[in-house]
N, C-alpha and C positions, 0 to 999 in steps of 0.2 A: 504493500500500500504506500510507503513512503516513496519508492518510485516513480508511483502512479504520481502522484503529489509535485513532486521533482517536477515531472514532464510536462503537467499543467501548468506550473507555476511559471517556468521558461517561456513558455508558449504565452502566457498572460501575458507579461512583464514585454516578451515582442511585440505585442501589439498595441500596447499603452502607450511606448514610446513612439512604433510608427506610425500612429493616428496623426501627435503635433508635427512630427519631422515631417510628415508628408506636406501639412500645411503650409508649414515654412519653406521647403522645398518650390510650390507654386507662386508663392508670391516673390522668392527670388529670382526664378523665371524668366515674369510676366513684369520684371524691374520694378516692385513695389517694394514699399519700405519697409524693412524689419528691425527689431530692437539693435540689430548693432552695422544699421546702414550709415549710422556717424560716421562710427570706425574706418566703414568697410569698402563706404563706395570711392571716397578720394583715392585708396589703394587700386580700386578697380578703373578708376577713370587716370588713374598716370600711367598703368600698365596701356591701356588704349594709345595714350598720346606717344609713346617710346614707341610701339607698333604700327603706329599711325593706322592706327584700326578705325572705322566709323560706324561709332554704337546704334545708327539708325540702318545699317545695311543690309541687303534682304539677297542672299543668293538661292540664285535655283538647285534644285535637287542636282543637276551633275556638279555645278561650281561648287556647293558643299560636299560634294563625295569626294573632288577631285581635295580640298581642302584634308580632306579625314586622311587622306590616303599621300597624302604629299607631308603632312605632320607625322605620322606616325611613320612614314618613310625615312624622315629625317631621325626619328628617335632609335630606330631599327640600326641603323649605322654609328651615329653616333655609340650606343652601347655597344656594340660590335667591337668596333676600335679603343675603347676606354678598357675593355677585358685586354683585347690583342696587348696592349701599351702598359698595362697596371704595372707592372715591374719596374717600369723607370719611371713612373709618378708618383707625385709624394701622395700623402694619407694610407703609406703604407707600411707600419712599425713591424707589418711580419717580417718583411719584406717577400713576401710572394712574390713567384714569376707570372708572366703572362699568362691566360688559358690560350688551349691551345684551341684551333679556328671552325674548327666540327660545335665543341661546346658551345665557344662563342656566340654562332650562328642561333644554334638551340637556345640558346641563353634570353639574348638578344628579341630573338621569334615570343619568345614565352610571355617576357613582360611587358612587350608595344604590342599585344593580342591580349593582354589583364589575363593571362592563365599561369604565367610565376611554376610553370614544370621545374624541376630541378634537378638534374642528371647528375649532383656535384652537392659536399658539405659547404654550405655559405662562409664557417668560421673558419676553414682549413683553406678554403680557394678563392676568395675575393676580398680586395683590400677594405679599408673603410671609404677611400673612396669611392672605389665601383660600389660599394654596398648604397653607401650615401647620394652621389650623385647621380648613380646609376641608374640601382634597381630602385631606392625611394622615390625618385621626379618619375620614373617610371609608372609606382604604383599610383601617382596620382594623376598624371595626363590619362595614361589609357581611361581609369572609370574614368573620367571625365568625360573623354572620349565616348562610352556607350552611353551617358548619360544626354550629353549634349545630341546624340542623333535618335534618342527614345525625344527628345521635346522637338525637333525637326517632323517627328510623324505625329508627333500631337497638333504642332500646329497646320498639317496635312487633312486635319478632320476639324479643326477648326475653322480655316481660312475658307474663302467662298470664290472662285474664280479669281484666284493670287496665283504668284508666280511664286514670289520668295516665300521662304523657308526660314529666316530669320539669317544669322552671321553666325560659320561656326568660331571664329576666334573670340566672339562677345559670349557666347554659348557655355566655350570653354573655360572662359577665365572667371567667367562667373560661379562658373559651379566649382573651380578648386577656391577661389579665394572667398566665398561667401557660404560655401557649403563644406567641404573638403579639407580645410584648411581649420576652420573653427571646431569643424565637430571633432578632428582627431588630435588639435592640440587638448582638448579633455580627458578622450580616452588615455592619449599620453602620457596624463600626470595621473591618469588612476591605475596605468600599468607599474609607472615607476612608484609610486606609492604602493603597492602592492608588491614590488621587488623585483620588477622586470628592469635588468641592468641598462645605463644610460648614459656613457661616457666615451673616451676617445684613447683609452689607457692601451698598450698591449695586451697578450693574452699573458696570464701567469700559470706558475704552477704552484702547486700547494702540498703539503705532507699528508700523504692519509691516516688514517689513524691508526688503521693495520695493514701491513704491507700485504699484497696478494703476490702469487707467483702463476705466472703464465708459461703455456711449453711453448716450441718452437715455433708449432703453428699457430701461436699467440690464441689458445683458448684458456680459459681459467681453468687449476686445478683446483679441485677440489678437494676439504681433508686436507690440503696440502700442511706438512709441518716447515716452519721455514728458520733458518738458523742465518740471522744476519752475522754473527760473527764471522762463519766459515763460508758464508754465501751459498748456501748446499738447501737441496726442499728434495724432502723423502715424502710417499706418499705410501699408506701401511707398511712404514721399515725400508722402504724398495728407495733410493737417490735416484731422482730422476735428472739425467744428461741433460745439457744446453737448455736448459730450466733458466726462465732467469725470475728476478724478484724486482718485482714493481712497487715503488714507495713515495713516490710523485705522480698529484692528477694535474692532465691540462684543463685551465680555465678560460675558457676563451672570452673577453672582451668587446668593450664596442657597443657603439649607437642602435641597442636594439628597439629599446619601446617606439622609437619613433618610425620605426618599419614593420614593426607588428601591428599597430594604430591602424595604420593605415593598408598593408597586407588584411587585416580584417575587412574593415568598413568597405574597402572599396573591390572586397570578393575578389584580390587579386591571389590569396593563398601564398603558395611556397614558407619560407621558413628562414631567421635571418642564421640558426642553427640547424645541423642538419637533419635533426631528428622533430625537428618543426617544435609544435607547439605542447610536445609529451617532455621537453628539455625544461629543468627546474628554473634556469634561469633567465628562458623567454615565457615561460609559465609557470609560474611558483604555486601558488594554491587555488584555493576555491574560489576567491573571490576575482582575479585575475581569471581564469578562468571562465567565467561568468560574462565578465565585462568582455571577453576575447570572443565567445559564444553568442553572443546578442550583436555582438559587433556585424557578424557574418552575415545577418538576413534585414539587419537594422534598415540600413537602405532598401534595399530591393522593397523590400515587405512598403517602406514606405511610399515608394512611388506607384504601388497601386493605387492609395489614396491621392494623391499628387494629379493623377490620372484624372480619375473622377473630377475633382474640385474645377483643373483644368478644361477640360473640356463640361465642364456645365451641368453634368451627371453624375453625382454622387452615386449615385447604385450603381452603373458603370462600373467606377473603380473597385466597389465591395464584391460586386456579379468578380470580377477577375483577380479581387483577391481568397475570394472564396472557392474558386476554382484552383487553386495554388495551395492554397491550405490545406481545404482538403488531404488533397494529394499527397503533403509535407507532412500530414498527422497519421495517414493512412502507411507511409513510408517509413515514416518513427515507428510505429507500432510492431513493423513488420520484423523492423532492426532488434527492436528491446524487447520485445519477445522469443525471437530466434536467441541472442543472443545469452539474457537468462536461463533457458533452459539448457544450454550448452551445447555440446558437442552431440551429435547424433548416434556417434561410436556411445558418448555414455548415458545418453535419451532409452536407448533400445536394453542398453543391460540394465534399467533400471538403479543404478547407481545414485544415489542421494548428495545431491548439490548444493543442498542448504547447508550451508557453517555459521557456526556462534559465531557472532562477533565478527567475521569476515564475510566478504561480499563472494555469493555465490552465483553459478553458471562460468560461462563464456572469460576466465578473467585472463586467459594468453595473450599476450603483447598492449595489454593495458594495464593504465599507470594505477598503483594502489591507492592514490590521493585523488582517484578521481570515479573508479567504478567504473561497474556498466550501464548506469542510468545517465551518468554526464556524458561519456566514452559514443554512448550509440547517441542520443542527442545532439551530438559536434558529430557526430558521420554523418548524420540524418542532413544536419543544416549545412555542412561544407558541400556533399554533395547535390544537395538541390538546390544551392546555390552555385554560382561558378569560382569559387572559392578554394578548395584545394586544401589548406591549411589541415592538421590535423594533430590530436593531442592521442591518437592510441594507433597501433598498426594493424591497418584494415588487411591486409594480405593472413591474421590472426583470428579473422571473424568466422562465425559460420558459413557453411555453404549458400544460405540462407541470407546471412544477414551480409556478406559482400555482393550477394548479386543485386541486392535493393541498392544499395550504396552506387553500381553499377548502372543499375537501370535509371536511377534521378538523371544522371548524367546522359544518360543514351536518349532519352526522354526529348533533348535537342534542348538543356537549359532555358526550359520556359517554366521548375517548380521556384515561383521568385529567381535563381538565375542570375546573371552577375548584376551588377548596377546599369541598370538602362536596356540593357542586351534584353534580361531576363525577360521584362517588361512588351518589347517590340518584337520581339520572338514569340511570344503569347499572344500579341494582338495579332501576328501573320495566322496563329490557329484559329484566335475567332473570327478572322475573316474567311477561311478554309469552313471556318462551321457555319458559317451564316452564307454562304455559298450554298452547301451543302443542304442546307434547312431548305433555302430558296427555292431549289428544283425539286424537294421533295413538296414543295405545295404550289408550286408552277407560279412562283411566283420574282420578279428579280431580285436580287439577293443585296441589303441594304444594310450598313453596320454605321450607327452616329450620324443618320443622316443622308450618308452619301453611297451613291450606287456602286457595287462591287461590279467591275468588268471583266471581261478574259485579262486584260494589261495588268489588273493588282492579283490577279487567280494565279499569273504564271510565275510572277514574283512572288509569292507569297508561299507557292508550291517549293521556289528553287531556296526562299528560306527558312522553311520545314524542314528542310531535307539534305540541307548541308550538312548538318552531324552527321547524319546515316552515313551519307557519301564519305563525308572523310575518313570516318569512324571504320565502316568496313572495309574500303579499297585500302587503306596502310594496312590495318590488323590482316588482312587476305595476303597482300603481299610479303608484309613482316611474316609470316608464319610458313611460306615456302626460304624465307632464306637460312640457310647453313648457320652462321653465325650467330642468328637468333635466338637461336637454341642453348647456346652458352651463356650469356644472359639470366638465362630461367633462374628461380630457384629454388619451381620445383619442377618435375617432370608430370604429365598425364591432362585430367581436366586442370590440378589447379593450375596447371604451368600454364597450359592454356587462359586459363584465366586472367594470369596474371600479364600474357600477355596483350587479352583484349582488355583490360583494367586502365594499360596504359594508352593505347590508341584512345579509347571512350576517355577518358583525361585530358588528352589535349584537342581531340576532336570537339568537345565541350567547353574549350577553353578553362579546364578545371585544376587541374594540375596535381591532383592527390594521385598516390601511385599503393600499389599493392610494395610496401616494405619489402625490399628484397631481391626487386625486379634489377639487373645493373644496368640500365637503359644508357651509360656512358661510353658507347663505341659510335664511329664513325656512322655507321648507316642509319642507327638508331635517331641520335644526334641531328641527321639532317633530314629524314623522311617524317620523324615525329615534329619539328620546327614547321617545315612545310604543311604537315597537318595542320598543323594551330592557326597559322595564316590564312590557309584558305575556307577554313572554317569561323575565322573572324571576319575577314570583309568581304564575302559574297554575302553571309546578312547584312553587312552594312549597304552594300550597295543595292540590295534589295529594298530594303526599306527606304530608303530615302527617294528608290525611284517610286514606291507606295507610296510615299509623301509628297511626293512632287505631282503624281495622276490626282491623287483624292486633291489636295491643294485647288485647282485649275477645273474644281468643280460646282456647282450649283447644290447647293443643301435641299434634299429630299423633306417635303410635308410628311409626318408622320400621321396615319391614320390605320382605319382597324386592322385592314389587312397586315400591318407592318410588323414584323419577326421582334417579339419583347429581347432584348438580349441581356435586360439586369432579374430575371427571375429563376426560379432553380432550375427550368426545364434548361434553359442554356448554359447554366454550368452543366448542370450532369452533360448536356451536346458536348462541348469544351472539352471536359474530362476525357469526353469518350473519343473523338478524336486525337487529341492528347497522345490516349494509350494505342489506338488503332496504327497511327504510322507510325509512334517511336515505339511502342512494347514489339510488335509484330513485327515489323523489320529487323528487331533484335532477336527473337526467338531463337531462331537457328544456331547462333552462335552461344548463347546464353545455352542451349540445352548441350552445347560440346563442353561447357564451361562450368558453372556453379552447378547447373542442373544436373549434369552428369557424375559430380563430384557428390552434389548428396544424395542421390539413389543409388550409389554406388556404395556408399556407407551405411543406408540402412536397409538391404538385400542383404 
């Protein structure tokens, strides 16, 4: 019951916050004034005049795509070259060498796409200033970036026979310095406050308290007796050869909270350590924790609301957040239930799971200061949003409770979903649904007003469907190549798994991986990079040419015959579509994978 409690309470506390943030959200926008427009907008209006940007200008949906895609061009290289170079530029007390140009690439792709994959431990292979000027301006232009082309299709259903689209550089700057900028120097000081380290020191080491001893092939031994005098570690009487004794840990350093802030909020994921967010020191307790947890759907969740208010239709925004919800509680449930009861090997021998005082089921590769009710709750929200982040090792889960983890992602990032993405990728399905409605009552198919045509059908179709595509043309090709398979780590379904675990991660722009996977070789590197690109801006440029037809149109009178689209029959449509192209198109590969992993274990 306390679980149950847990998962309600999370779930509350989400949506209390993204009711105001949604608000706020709108009317920064729409250039109205909020309590810290003193502050905010002289900041906002000197960035304009350096840029010689002008705050009234309206471009069309290709000059805005060409913008999205020439910015985020420039961001692509620039990181590129700042990894190639790290070695001879300062903010680097490791002094690390360059990465090397495979990574790079991968690197590079991960963070200007907001999916933050990481083939590489962040505190052993990237200086503080690739970390700082790097991947953090990173984490915050890209959300910016989906956020700014999610208000491009809003004002696409708003405007009436317009051409523009609004300005993406006004778009932009607005949403990191008025949105972005404020909400995560908060989080910042509640991470560091809470003991998420925050400084510019090298890495140290430290004494432990009791020395361990490691064998050659550096695993721990256990039992080990260890004689620092003579340097010697017997194990039942037996000396074990080229044993050595370990009595120094590395601590690694550096500007974390203020890349986990904003790694959270802005559902960019990866990890400023390389064990993400399960490391004590970019996640110390419960209350961090918490704060790092709510971070992950805080936006998304709020821009449904944002949605509605926007466009004029409060139920709107709740019809499309309750379609999202749904789905996000139906997917928790699926997780913290599988996960609880454990493993299937000891489901069937009837084996009793429950312990005094310790937290029973599923508890493999999750942290003991956190459980299984926080544990699948941060898997639930990282993967149904485009997030990645992660505080337990999902390659650890049930059969069960990884393929849900799986499926959020395969789903094409529309359960809430990264910041903006999430949102415009959900509106391409209820325009798919209210197509769909239309011809079943022979009628033309109308969504906020304006007519859906074959021109938004076919866009709307090619950004449904970009996951699938990237999703399973890599994972099909990865899985005939040789070297692939060295990688694994494991062999059968889960190997398989693990290999479509990673494809559905950057096809999703999500970037959580099954623990274990070594995705750090050459082929890996550049066909997974390549997925994330073209699975980030075919929806972009999807949408904004949806934004640019609706735009350049006449507002539809609503009358009886006109398709309700804020009531529950169009969520459940919504949902059901939803699952029809992303559950269904996955099937196949899911039954080689999770699916076949757990009927294998309880036959």
């Amino acid at each position: 019951m306390s679980s149950v409690i847990q998962y309600i309470l999370y779930l509350v506390v989400l949506i209390a916050l993204a009711i105001p943030l949604g608000a706020y959200i709108k009317k920064v926008m729409n250039g109205e004034k909020t309590f810290l427009s003193k502050i905010l907008t002289p900041c906002e209006d000197a960035v304009y005049k350096v840029m010689r940007v002008k705050k009234d200008e309206q471009m069309n949906w290709k000059k805005y795509a060409v913008s999205v895609l020439i910015f985020s061009g420039i961001g692509l290289v620039f990181l590129f070259l700042l990894q190639l170079l790290q070695g001879v530029l300062p903010g680097n007390p490791q002094g690390l060498s360059g990465v090397k140009w495979d990574l790079s690439f991968n690197t590079a792709a991960s963070f200007v796409t907001n999916t933050n994959w990481q083939a590489y431990s962040g505190e052993s292979t990237l200086s503080y200033l690739t970390q700082a000027l790097g991947l953090t301006v990173q984490n915050f232009v890209s959300a910016a970036t989906g956020i700014a082309v999610l208000f491009a299709l809003i004002r696409g259903f708003i405007k009436v026979k317009a051409d523009g689209l609004g300005s993406f550089w006004v778009d932009i700057t607005r949403i990191i310095i008025h949105i972005l900028i404020p909400l995560n120097l908060v989080i910042s000081l509640c991470l560091v406050g809470g003991g998420v380290i925050q400084n510019l020191k090298g890495a140290e080491t430290v004494s432990l308290v009791e020395p361990i001893a490691v064998s050659a092939d550096g695993e721990i031994l256990e039992n080990a007796e260890i004689d620092l005098d003579t340097n010697t570690v017997t194990v039942d009487g037996k000396k074990i050869e080229d044993a050595e004794i370990v009595t120094e840990q590395f601590v690694p350093m550096g500007p974390a909270a203020s890349q986990v802030a904003i790694k959270q909020s802005g559902t960019n994921g990866g990890g400023y350590m390389g064990v993400n967010s399960a490391h004590p020191l970019e996640n110390p307790n419960a209350f961090t924790n918490l704060i790092e947890m709510l971070s992950i759907l805080l936006i998304p969740a709020a821009l449904c609301f944002t949605f509605g208010k926007a466009v004029k239709n409060k139920k709107q925004g709740v019809a499309i957040f309750m379609a999202m919800f749904i789905c996000l509680v139906l997917a928790l449930g699926t997780i913290a239930v599988s996960e609880q009861v454990a493993t299937p090997q000891l489901a069937q021998d009837g084996v009793n799971i429950s312990m005094i005082d310790q937290a029973g089921g599923n508890m493999e590769g999750k942290e003991t200061r956190f459980g299984i009710a926080t544990s699948s709750t941060w898997a639930a929200f990282t993967t149904a949003a485009s997030n990645g982040s992660v505080n337990s090792m999902h390659d650890s889960y049930t059969p069960l409770g990884g393929m849900v983890t799986m499926l959020l992602m395969q789903l094409g990032e529309v359960i809430f979903g990264g910041v903006g993405c999430g949102l415009y990728g959900m509106l391409a399905f209820a325009i798919l649904t209210v197509f769909i409605a239309g011809l079943m009552v022979g009628r033309t198919p109308e969504f906020l007003g304006k007519k859906i045509e074959p021109y938004e059908m076919k866009w709307s179709v090619l950004v449904c469907l970009a996951t699938p595509i990237a999703i399973l043309i890599g994972s099909g090709i990865a899985a005939v190549v040789p070297s692939v398979a060295d990688s694994l780590n494991n062999g059968g379904a889960h190997g398989f798994s693990e290999l479509l675990y990673a494809y559905s991660s950057c096809g999703s722009n999500n970037g959580s991986a099954f623990a274990g996977f070594n995705a750090n070789t050459v082929f890996l590197n550049v066909s997974l990079g390549l997925v994330m690109l073209f699975a980030r801006f075919l929806p972009i440029i999807g949408t904004l040419a949806i934004a640019g037809s609706l735009a350049g149109k006449k507002k539809i009178a609503t009358s009886a015959g006109t398709l309700s689209t804020t009531n529950g029959m169009f969520v459940f449509l919504l949902i059901l579509i939803v699952l029809i192209i992303g559950a269904l198109s996955f099937f196949p590969a899911l039954a080689l994978g999770p699916l076949a992993e757990f009927f294998s274990n309880v036959i």
